[in-house]
Backbone bond lengths (Angstrom), bond angles and torsions (degrees), N, CA, C in turn:
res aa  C-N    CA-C-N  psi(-1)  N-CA   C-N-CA  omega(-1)  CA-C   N-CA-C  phi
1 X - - - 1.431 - - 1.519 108.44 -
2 X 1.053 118.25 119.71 1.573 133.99 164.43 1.612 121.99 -66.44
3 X 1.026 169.54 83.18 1.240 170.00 -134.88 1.930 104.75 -140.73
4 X 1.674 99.25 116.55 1.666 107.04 178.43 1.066 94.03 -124.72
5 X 1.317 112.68 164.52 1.889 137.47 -149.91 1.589 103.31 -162.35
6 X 1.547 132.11 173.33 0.741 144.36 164.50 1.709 109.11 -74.85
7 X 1.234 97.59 -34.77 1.512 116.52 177.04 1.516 133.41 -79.92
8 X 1.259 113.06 -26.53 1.125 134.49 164.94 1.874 120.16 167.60
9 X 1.224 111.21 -159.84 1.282 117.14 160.72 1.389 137.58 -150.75
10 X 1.194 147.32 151.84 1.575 149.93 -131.74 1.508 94.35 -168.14
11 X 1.635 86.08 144.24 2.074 98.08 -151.80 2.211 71.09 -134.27
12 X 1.205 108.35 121.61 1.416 100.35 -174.33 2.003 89.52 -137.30
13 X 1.039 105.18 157.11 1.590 114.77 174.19 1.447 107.57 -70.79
14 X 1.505 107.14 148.59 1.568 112.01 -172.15 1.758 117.81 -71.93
15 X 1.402 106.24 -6.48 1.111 113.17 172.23 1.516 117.87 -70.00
16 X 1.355 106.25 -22.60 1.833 118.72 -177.56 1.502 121.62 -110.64
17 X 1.272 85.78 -2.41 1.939 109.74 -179.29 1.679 89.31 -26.16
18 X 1.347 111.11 -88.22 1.647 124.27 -145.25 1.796 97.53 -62.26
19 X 1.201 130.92 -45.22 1.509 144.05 151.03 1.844 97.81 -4.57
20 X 1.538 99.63 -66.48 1.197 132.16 -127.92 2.483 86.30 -91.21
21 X 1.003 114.41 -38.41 1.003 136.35 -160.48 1.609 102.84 -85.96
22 X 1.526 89.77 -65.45 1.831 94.75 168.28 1.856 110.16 -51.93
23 X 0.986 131.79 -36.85 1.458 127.01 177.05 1.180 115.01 -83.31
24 X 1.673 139.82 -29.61 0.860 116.81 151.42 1.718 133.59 -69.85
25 X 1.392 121.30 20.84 1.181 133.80 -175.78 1.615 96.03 -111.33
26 X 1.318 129.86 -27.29 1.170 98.32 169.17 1.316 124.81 -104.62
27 X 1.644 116.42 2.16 1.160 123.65 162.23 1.663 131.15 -17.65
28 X 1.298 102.31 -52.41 1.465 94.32 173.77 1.064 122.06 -97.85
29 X 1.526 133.44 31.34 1.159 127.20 -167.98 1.733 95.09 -108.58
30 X 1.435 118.23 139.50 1.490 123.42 177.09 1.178 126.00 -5.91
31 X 1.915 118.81 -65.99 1.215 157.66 -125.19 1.834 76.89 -98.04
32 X 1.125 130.25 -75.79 1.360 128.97 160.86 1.313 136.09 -22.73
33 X 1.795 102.68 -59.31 1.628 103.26 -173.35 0.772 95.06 -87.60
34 X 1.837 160.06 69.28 1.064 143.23 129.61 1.845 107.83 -113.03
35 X 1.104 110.72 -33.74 1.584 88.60 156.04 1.469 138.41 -88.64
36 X 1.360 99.81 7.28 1.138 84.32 171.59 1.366 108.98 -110.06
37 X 1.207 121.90 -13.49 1.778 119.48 150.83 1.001 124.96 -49.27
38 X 1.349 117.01 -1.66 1.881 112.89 -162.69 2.054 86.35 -120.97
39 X 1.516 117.69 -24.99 1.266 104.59 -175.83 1.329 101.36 -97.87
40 X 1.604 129.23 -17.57 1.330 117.26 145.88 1.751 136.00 -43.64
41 X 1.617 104.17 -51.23 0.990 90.49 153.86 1.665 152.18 -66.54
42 X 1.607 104.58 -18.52 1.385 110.98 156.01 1.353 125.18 -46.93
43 X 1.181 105.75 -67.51 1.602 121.62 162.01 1.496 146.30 -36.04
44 X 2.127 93.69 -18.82 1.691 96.57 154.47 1.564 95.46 -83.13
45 X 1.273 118.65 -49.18 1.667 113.01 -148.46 1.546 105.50 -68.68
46 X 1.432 132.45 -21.02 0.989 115.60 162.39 2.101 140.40 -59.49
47 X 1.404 82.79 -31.51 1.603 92.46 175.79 1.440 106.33 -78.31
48 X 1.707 125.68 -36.47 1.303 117.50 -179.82 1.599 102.48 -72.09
49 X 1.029 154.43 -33.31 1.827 151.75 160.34 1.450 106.35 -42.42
50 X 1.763 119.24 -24.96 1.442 121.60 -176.24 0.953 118.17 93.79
51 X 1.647 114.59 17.40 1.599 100.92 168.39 1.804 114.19 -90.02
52 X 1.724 113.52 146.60 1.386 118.92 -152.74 1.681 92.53 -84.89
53 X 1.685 113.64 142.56 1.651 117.61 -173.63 1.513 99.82 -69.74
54 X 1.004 130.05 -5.63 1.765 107.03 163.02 1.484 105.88 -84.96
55 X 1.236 135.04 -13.10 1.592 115.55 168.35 1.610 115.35 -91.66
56 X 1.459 111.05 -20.61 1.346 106.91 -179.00 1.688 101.65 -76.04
57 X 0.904 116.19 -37.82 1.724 121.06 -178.63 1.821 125.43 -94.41
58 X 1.568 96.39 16.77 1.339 133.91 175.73 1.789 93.32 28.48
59 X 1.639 104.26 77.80 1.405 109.93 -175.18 1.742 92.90 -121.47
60 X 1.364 120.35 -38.64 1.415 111.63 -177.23 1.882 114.36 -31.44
61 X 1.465 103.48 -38.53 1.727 97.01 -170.05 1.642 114.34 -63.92
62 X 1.981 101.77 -33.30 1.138 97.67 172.13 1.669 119.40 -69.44
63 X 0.961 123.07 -10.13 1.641 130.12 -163.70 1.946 83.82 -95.61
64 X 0.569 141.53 -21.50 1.992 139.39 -166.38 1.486 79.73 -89.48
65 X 1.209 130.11 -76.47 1.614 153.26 -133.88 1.728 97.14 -44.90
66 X 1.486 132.83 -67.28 1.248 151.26 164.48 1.727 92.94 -57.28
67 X 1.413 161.97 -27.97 0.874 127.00 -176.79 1.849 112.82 110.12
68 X 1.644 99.65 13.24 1.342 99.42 178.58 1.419 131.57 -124.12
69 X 0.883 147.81 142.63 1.936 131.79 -159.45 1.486 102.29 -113.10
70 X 1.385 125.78 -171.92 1.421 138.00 166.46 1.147 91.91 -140.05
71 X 1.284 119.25 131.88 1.554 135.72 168.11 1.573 112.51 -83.51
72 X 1.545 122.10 106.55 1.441 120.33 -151.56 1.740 96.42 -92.74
């Protein structure tokens, strides 16, 4: 399932579709956008301090896993 937003978009397996549907329904509701405004904002200030987006989005392990590195 493909899912677009004003905000972005999220490609999730059809097994999680409705999972996946119900959360973007409460996305914009207050109770919601305030944490994730606050881990958005984490998420600029970490790359400006210099940390690289495969450790902030703890993707490097997946990049080892198949046999592949990022040269930092």
């Amino acid at each position: 399932m493909v899912l677009a937003e004003a905000d972005g978009v999220v490609v999730a397996p059809a097994a999680k579709a409705a999972h996946t549907v119900r959360t973007a329904r409460t996305a914009g509701t207050a109770e919601a956008d305030e944490p994730r405004e606050s881990s958005e904002e984490s998420r600029h200030r970490r790359p400006a301090a210099g940390s690289v987006g495969l450790d902030i989005h703890l993707m490097r392990h997946e990049l080892q896993v198949p046999g592949l590195c990022h040269d930092d």
